[in-house]
C-alpha positions in Angstrom: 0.0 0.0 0.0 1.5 3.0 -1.1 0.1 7.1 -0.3 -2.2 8.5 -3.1 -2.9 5.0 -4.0 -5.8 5.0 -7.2 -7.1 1.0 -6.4 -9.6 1.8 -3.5 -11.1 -0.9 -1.2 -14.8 0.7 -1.6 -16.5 0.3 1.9 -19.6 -1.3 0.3 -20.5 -2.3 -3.5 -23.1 -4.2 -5.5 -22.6 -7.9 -6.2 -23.8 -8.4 -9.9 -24.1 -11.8 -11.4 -24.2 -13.5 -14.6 -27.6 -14.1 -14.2 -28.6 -10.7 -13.0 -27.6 -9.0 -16.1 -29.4 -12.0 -17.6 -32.8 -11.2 -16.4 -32.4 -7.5 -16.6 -31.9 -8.1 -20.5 -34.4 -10.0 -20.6 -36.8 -7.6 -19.5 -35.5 -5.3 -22.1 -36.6 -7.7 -24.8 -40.5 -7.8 -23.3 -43.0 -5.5 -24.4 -43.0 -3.7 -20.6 -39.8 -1.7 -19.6 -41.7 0.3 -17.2 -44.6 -1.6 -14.5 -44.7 -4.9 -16.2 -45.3 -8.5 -14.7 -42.0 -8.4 -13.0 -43.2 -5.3 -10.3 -45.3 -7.9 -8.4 -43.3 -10.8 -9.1 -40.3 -8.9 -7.3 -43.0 -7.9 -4.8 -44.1 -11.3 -4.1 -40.6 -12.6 -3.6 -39.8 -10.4 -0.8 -43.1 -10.4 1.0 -42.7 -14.0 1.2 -39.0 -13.9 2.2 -39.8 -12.0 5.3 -42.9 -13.4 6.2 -44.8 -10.5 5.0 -48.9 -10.1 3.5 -47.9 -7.1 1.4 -45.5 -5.7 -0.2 -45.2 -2.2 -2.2 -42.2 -1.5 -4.7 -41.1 1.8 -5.0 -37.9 3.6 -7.4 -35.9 4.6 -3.9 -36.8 4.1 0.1 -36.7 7.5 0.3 -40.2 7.2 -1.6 -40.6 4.4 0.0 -40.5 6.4 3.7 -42.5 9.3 2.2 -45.8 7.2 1.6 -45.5 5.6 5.0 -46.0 8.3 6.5 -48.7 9.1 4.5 -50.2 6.2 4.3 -50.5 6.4 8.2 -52.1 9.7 8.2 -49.1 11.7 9.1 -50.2 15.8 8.5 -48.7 19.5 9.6 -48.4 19.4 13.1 -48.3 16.1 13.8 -44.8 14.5 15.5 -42.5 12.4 14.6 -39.6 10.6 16.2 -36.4 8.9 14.9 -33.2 8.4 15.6 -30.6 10.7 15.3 -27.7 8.4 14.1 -29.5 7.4 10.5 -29.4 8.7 7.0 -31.5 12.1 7.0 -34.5 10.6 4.6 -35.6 9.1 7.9 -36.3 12.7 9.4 -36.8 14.2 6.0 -39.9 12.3 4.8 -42.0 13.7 8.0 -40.8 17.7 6.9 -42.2 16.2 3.3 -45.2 15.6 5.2 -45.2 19.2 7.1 -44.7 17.1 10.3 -42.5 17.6 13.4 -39.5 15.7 13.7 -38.1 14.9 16.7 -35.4 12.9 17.7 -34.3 9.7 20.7 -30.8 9.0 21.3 -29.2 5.9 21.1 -28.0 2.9 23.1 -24.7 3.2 23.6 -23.8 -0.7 22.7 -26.2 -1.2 19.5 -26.5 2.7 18.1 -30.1 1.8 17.8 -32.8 3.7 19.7 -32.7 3.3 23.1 -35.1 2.0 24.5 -34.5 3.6 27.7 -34.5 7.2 26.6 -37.5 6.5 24.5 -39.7 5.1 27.6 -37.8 8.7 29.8 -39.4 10.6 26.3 -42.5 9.4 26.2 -43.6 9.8 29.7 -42.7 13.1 29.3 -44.4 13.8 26.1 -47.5 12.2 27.5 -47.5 14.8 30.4 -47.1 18.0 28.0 -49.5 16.6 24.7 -46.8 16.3 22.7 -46.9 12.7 21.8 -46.0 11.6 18.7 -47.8 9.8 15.7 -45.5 7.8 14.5 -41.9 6.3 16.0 -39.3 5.2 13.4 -36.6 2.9 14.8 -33.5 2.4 12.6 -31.9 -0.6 12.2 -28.5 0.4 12.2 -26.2 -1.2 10.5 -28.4 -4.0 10.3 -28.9 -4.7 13.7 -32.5 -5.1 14.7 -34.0 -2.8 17.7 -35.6 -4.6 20.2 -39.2 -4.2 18.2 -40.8 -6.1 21.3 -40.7 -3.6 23.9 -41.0 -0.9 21.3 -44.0 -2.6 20.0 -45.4 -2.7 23.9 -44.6 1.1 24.4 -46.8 1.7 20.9 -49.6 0.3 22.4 -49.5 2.0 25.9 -49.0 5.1 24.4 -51.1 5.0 20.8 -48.2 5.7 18.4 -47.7 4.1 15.0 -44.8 2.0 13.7 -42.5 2.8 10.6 -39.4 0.2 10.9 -36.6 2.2 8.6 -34.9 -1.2 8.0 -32.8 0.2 5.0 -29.8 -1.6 6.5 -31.8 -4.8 7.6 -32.8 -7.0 4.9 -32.1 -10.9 5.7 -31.6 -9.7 9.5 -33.6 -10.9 12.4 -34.9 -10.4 15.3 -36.2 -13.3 18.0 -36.1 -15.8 14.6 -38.7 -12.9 13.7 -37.1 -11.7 10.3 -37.3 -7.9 9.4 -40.0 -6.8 7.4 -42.6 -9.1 8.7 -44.4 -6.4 10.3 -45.4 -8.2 13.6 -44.2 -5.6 15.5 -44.9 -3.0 13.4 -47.4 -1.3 11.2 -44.9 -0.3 7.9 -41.3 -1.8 7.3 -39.1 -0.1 4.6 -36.5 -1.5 3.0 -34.0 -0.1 0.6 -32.2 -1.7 -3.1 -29.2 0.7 -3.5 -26.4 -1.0 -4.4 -24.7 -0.6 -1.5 -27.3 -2.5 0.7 -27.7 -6.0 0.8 -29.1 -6.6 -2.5 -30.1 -3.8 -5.6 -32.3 -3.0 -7.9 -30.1 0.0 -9.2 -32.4 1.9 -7.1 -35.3 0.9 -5.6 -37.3 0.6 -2.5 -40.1 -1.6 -0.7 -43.3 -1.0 1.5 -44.1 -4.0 3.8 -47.3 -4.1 5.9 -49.3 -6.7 6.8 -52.7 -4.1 6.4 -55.0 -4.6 3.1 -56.0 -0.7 3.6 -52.4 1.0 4.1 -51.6 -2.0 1.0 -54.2 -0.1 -1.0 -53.3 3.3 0.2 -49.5 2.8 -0.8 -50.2 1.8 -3.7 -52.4 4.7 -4.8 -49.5 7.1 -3.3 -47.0 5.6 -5.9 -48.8 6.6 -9.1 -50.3 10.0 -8.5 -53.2 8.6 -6.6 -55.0 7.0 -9.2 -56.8 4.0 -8.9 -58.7 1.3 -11.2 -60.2 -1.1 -8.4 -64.2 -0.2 -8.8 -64.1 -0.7 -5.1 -62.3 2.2 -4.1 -63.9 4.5 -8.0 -66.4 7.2 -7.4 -69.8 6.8 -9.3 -70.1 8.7 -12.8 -73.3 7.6 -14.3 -73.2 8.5 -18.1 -71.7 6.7 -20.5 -68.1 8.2 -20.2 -65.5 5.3 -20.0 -64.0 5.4 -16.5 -61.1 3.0 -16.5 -59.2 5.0 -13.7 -59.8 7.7 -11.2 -57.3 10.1 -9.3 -59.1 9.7 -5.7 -56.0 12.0 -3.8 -52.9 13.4 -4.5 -50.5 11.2 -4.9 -46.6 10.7 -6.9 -45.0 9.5 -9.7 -42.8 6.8 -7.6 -43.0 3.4 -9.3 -40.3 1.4 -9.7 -39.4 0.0 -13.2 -39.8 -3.6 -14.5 -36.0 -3.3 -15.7 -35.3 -2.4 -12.0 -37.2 -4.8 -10.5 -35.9 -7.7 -12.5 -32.3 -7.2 -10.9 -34.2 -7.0 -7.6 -36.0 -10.2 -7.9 -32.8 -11.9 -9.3 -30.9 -10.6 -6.3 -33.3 -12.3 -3.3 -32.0 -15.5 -5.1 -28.9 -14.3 -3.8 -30.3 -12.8 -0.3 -29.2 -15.5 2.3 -25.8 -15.8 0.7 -25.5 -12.6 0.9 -25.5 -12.3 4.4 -23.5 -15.1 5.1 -21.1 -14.0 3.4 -21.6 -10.6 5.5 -21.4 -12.7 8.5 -18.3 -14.1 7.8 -16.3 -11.0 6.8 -17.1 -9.3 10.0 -16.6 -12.8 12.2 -13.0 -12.2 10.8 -12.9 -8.9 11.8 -14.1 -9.3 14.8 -11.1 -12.6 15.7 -8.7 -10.1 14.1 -8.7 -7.2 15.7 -9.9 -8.0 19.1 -6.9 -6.8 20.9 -6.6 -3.7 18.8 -7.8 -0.4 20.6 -11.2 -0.1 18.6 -14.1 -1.0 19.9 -16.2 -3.5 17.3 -19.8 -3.7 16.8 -21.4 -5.3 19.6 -24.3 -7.8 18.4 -27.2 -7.9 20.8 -28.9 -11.6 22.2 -31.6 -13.3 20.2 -30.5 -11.0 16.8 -29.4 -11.9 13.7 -27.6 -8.8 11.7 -27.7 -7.8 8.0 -24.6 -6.4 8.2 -25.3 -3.7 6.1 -22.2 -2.0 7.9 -18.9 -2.7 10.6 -18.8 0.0 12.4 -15.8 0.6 14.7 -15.9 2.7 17.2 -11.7 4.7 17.7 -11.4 6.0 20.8 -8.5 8.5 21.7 -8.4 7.3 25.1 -7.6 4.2 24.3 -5.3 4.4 21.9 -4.5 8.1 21.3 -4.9 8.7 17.9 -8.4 10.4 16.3 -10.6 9.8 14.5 -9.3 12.1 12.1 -6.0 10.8 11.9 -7.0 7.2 11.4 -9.3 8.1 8.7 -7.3 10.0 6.5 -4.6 7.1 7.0 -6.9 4.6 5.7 -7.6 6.4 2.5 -3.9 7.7 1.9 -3.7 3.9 1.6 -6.2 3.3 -0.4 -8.7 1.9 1.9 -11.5 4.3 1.4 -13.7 3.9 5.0 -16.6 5.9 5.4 -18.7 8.0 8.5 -22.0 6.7 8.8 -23.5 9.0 10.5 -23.5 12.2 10.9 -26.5 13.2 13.6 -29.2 14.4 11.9 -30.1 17.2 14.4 -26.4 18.9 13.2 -27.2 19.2 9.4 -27.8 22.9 8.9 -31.1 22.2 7.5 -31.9 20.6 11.2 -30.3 23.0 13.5 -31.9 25.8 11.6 -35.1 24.3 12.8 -33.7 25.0 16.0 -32.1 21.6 16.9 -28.3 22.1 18.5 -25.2 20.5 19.6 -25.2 18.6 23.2 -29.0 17.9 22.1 -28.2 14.1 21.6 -24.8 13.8 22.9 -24.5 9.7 22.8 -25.3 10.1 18.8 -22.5 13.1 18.5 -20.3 10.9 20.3 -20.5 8.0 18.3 -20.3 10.5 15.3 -17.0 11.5 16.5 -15.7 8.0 17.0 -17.0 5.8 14.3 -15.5 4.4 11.4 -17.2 2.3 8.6 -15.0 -0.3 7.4 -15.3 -1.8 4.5 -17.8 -5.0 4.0 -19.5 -6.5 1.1 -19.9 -10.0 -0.3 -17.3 -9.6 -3.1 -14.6 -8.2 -0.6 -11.8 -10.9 -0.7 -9.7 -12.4 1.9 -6.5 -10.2 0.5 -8.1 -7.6 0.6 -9.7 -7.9 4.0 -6.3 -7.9 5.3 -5.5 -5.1 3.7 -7.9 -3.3 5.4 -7.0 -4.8 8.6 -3.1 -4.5 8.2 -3.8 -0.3 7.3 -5.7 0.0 10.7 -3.0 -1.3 12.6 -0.3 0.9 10.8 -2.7 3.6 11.5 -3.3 2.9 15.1 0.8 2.4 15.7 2.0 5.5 13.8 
């Protein structure tokens, strides 16, 4: 490994096969490039992967997140809550919604929600009217939140569920497996290629409700509808074969998209395996370094979407800084997942502020994603393991 080197070890990347590009291709010699037969094929595939009734494809979870909330009546005024340590389309999709976005800090071993904090936040918000409509718990990483007791505190306190398990696709929880909704009224996933399997781009609504089903489905193509069920009566003799019913989007996902998704949950349990076993490896390997590694809580079963490390200057006095800018000077190119939400501009313009959620600005200033993806090889592992000691020494 040499300074300025150009061959990066990506921290995440697709995994494409032969028979990926196969199916997208064929797709491309069908009559339907856009919502074709292959939408709710790929739909049906991962509903029944996870154990869910319904399932809702979407061209990105951020879409994905945007109907959920509407789909679950989220309006101006209303509140919700999410973590702070997550991508911002899990705050952003409640401003979409003119809602109030509020945020729980995280346990300090999982990076999740904790659950702690959340019960201390509720009881308050109870006492002041200030409860909110919908929690979303992140799974981080791919590490599942303890949906049991957040489930338990939804029902004493009358708040709905929107799992933002972007990371979390092939994890589970209790041998419950994310996205079956038992614990939950929505579950989003997300197909960018760095997650655990693409569609290019692409997201999914799970829910196990034949009304939200119906609702998010209206939401992705402008509101329109064709199911004489749900179709206003216009007696005349005007052909009515559709009706825009409420204001909906333009989200759909492709059939060109979809057929890379549904060739890629072939693919979903290996995967993860092989997820699994990179970060077992990391884990045996660097266990006397001074990192801290992610922690894997009882009864769970992680995606891995991520390997988080956590560098600590008190324990081995270099920064976060230093050890970062090491790693890509040689050519390992590690990312920061994540900045807290509350500190984007956007967010503390709103009037959110530093020392607001100090355990998430903490782990921002201490964690590390290394690199991990199914195609990562065992050279190249050590690479990455080999420049993390040099950095930690020098």
């Amino acid at each position: 490994m040499s300074s300025g080197s150009t061959s990066l070890i990506p921290y995440g990347r697709q995994s494409i096969s032969e028979a990926d590009i196969a199916a997208v291709v064929e797709v491309l010699h069908s009559p339907f490039l856009t919502q074709g037969p292959v939408v709710p094929a790929f739909e049906h595939a991962v509903a029944a992967k996870v154990g869910a009734c319904y399932a809702v494809a979407v061209n990105s979870a951020t879409s994905a997140l945007h109907i959920a909330c509407l789909a679950l009546g989220l309006r101006p005024g209303d509140r919700l809550w999410t973590s702070p340590n997550t991508f911002v389309a899990s705050a952003n999709c409640a401003r979409h919604c003119g809602a109030i976005v509020d945020f729980v800090d995280i346990d300090p071993h999982t990076y999740n929600i904790s659950i702690s904090k959340l019960a201390s936040k509720l009881e308050q918000a109870e006492k002041d009217n200030q409860l909110p409509k919908i929690l979303m718990p992140v799974h981080y990483a791919g590490q599942p939140c303890d949906m049991v007791v957040i489930h338990a505190l939804s029902q004493q306190y009358g708040f709905k569920i929107i799992e933002d398990a972007s990371h979390a696709i092939g994890a589970s929880y209790k041998n419950i497996k994310v996205g079956s909704c038992t614990h939950s009224d929505i579950t989003v996933f997300s197909f960018h290629p760095v997650k655990i399997i693409t569609s290019g781009e692409g997201g999914m609504v799970l829910t196990n409700n034949p009304e939200l089903d119906h609702c998010l489905r209206r939401l992705r193509t402008h509101g329109i509808t064709n199911e004489k069920a749900f179709m206003y009566d216009r007696p005349g003799q005007e052909i009515w074969n559709y009706q825009q019913i409420e204001l909906g989007y333009n989200y759909r996902m492709s059939d060109i998209h979809a057929a890379l998704g549904l060739s890629q949950v072939n693919q979903l349990d290996h995967f993860v395996a092989c997820r699994q076993k990179i970060a077992k490896h990391y884990d045996d390997r660097m266990a006397s370094l001074p990192i801290i590694t992610p922690f894997q809580a009882q009864q769970t079963y992680s995606s891995y979407h991520l390997y988080p490390i956590r560098v600590k200057e008190a324990l081995g006095r270099k920064s976060q800084r230093q050890i970062y800018d090491f790693m890509w000077d040689n050519g390992i190119a590690v990312n920061l997942h994540y900045i807290p939400v509350h500190r984007q501009p956007y967010y503390e313009n709103l009037g959110f502020k530093a020392g607001d959620f100090l355990e998430a600005e903490q782990f921002h200033r201490e964690v590390i994603s290394l690199p991990i993806f199914p195609m990562l090889t065992d050279d190249q592992q050590e690479s990455v393991i080999k420049a993390l000691e040099m950095s930690l020494k020098n």
